[in-house]
C-alpha positions as CSV (number, residue, x, y, z in Angstrom):
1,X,-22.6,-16.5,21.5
2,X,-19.5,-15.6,23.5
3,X,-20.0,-14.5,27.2
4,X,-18.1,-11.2,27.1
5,X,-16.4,-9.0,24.1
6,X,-13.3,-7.3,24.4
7,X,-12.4,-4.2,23.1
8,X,-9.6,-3.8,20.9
9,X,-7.4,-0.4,20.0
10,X,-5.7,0.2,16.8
11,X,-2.4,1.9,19.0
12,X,-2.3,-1.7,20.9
13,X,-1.0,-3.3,16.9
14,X,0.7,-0.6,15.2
15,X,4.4,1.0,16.0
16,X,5.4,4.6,16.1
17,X,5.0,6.3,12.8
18,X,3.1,3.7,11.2
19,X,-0.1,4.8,9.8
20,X,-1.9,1.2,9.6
21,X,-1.7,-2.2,10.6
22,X,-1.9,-4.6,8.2
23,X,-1.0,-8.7,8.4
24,X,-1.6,-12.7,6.7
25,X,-2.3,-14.8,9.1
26,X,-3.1,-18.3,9.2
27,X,-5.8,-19.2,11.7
28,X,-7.2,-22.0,13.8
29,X,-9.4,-23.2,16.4
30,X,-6.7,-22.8,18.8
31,X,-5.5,-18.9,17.9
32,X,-8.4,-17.4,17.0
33,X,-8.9,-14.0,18.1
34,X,-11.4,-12.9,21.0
35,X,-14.8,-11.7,20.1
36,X,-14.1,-8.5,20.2
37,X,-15.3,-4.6,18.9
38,X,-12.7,-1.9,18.4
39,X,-11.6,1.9,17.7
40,X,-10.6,1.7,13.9
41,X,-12.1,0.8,10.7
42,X,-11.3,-3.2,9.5
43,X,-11.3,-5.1,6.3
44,X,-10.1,-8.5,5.3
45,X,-10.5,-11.1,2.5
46,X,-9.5,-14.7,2.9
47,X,-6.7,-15.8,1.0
48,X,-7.2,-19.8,1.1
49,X,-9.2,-22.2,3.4
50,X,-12.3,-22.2,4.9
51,X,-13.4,-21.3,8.0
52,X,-16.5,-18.7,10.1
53,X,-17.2,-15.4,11.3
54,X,-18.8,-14.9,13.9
55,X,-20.5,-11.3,13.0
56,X,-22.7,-9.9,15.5
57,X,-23.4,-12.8,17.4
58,X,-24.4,-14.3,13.9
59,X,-22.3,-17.1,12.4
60,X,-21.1,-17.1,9.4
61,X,-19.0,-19.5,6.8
62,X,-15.9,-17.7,5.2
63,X,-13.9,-18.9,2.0
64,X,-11.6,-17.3,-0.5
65,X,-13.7,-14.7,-3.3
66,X,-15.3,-12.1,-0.4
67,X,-13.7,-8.5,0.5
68,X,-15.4,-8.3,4.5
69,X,-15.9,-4.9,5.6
70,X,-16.0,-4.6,9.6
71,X,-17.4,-1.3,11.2
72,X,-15.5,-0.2,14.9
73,X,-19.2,-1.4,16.2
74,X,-19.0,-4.4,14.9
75,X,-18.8,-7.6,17.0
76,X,-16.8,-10.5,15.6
77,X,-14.0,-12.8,15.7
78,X,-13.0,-15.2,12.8
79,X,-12.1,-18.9,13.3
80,X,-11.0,-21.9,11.0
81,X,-10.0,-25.6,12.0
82,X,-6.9,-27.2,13.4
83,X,-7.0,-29.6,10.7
84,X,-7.2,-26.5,8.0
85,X,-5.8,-23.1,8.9
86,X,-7.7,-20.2,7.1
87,X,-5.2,-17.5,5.6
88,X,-6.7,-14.2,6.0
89,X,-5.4,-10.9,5.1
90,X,-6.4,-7.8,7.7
91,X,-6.2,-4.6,7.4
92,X,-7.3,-2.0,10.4
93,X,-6.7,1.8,9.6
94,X,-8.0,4.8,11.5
95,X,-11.7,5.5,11.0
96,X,-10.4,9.5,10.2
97,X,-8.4,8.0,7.8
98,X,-11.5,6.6,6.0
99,X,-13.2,9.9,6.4
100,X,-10.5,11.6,5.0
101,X,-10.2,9.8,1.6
102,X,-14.2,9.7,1.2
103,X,-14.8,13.5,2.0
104,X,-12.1,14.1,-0.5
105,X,-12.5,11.4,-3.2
106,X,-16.1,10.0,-2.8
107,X,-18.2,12.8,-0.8
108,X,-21.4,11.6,-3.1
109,X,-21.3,8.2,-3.2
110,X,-22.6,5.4,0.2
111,X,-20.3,4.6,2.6
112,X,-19.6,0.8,1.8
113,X,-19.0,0.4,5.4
114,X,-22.4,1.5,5.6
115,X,-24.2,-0.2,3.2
116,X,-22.7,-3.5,2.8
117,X,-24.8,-6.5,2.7
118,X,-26.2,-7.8,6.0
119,X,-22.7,-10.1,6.2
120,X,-21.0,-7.4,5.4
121,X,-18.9,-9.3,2.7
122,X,-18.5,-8.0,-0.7
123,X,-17.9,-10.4,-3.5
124,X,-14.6,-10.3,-5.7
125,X,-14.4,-10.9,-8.9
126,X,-11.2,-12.4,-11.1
127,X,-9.4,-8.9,-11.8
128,X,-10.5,-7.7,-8.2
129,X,-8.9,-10.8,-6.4
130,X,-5.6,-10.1,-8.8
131,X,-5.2,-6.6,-7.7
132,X,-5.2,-7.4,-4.2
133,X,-2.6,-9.8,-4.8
134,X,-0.5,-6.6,-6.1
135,X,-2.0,-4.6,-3.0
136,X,-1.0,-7.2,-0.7
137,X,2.6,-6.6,-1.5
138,X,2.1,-2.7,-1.1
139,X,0.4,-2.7,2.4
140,X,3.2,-5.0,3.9
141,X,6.0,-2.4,2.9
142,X,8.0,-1.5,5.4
143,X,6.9,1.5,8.0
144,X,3.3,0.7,6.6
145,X,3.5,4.3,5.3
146,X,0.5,6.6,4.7
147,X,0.4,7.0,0.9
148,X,-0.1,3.2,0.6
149,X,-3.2,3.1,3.2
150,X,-4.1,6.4,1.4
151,X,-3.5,4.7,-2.2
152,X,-5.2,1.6,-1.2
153,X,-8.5,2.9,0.1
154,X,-8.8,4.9,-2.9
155,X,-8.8,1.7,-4.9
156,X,-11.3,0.1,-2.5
157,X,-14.7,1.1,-4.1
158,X,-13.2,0.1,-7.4
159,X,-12.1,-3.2,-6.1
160,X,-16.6,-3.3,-4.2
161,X,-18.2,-2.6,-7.4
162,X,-15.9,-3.5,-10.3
163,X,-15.2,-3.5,-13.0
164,X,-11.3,-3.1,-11.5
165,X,-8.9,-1.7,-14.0
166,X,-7.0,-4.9,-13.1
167,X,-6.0,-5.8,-16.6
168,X,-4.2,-3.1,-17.0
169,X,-3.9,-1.2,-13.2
170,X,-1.7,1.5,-14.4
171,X,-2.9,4.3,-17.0
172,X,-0.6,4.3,-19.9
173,X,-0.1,7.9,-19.7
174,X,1.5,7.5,-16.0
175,X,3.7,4.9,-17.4
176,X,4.9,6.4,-20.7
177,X,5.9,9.1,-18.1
178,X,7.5,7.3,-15.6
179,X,9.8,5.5,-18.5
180,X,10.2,8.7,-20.0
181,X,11.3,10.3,-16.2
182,X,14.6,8.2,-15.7
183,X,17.1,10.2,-17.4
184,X,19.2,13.1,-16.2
185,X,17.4,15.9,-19.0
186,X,14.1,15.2,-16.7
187,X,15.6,14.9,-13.2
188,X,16.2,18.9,-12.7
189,X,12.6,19.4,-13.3
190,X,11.3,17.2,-10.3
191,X,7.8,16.4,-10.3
192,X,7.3,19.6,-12.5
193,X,8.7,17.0,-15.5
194,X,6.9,14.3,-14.3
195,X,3.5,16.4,-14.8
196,X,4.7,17.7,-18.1
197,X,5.9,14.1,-19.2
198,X,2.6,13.3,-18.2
199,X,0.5,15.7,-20.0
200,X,-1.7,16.3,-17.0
201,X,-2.0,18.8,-14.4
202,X,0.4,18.2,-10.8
203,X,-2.8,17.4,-8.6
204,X,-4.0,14.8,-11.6
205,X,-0.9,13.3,-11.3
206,X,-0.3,13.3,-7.7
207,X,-3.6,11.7,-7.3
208,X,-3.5,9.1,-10.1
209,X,0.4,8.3,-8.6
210,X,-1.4,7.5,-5.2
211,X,-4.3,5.5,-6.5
212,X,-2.2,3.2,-8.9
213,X,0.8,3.3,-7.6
214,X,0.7,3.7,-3.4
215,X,3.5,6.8,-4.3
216,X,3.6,10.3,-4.2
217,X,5.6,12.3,-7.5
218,X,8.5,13.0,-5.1
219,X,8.8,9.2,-4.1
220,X,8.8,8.5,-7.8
221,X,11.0,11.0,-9.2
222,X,13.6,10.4,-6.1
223,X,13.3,6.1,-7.1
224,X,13.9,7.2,-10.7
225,X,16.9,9.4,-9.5
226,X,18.2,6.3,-7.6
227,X,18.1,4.5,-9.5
228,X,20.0,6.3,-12.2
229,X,22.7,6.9,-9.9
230,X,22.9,3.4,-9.0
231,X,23.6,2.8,-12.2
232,X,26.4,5.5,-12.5
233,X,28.4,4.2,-9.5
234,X,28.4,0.5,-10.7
235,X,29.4,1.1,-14.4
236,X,31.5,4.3,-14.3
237,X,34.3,6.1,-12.4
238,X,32.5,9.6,-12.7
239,X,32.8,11.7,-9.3
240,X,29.6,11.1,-6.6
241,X,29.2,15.0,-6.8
242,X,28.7,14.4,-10.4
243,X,26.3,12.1,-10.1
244,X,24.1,14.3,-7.8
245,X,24.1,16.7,-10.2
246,X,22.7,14.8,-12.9
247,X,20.0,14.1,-10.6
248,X,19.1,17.4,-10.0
249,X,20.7,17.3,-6.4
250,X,23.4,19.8,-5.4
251,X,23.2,19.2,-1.8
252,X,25.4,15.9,-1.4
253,X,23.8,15.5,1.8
254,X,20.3,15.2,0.6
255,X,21.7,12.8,-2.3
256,X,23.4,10.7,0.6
257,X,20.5,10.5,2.8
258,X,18.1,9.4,-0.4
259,X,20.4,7.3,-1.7
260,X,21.0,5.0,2.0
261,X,17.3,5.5,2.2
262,X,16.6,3.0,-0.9
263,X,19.8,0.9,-0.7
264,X,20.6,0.9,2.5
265,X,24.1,2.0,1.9
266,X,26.5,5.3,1.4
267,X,26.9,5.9,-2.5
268,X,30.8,5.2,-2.2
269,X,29.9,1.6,-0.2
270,X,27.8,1.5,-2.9
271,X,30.0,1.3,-5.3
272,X,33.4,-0.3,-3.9
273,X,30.5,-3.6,-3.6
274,X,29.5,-3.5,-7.2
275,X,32.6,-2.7,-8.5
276,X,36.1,-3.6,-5.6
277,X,38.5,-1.9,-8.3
278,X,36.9,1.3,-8.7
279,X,37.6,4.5,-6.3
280,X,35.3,7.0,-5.2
């Protein structure tokens, strides 16, 4: 057993604003982490190679097919070989962050944290280990924003105890209504359409947009407007102010400031790029 243990603090990995840290790493003999305890709730899975964790002074083998839950108690550090790097994904989150989504979400039901096994790994079965290929993808978005930690650890007990809705992760009634969202006739209505489109109430949807898709309704109503308007610049001559308009926008400030928020780009760059002959 390691001499000493470090502690480790969840400010020391993540920049201002984010609201998680979350990596894939591959790791050896030679980088492995310090043994070490910290401030904030952990979790990884491995995503190929072998490799141990050392858990409490108690060693332990690690391959690919276990979600491992780690307590801020907890002492560990995870190692594979030189001649074998072991990919892990980690996530570390603030431990009110945890408490947050279970007082709100699952109030009645054991703490996982709590009551995992005595290795504290959780086995993973086929649909589980798909959907955290798609969760993967969400965590690593840019700004590691709230609603995916948020979206994510609602998922989590799902992804435990199975069986995941992984064949089909989102409810056909959220997509009908997100197809049925991306035209100008829904756009004026906001996420008041999106509800109705939905044929559930706004906190239903809010929450089932969270869960399955790591969004709030505003995020996906202000994609679908983007993406309409997108659309508009490249293809047609029709005035920017125009455009907002059909999006339910008729402060062209706010439609400039989404719009560069998603592409990156003024509308009018925008379009002189996808289309050099046409003037805004």
């Amino acid at each position: 057993m390691p001499q000493a243990c470090r502690h480790f603090k969840l400010a020391d990995f993540v920049q201002p604003g984010e609201a998680y840290h979350f990596a894939q790493t591959d790791l050896t003999a030679s980088n492995a982490a310090l043994y070490h305890d910290h401030d904030f709730h952990e979790l990884f899975w491995v995503g190929q190679g072998r490799g141990e964790h050392l858990l409490n002074g108690r060693p332990l083998p690690l391959a690919p097919g276990r979600m491992h839950l780690i307590r801020p108690r907890d002492r560990h550090h995870v190692t594979g070989t030189d001649a074998a790097p072991l990919r892990i994904l980690n996530l570390a989150f603030p431990s009110r962050s945890w408490a947050e989504v279970r007082r709100r979400y699952f109030a009645r039901d054991p703490d996982p944290f709590e009551h995992s096994p005595p290795d504290r790994a959780w086995p993973l079965d086929a649909p589980a280990q798909a959907a955290l290929e798609h969760w993967a993808t969400r965590l690593a978005a840019a700004g590691r924003p709230r609603v995916a930690l948020d979206g994510f650890l609602m998922e989590l007990p799902h992804l435990l105890h199975g069986p995941v809705r992984g064949a089909k992760p989102v409810p056909e009634w959220l997509a009908r209504a997100r197809r049925e969202l991306a035209g100008p006739e829904q756009f004026a209505g906001g996420t008041r359409a999106l509800a109705r489109l939905a044929g559930r109430s706004p906190s239903h949807v809010a929450r089932a947009a969270v869960r399955w898709l790591g969004q709030t309704p505003t995020a996906l109503v202000n994609a679908a407007r983007m993406e309409y308007s997108a659309r508009q610049l490249a293809d047609t001559a029709r005035p920017i102010m125009d455009i907002a308009l059909d999006c339910g926008l008729n402060n062209l400030s706010h439609f400039y400031a989404l719009f560069r928020q998603r592409y990156g780009m003024s509308p009018r760059r925008y379009r002189l790029r996808a289309h050099p002959t046409v003037r805004a």
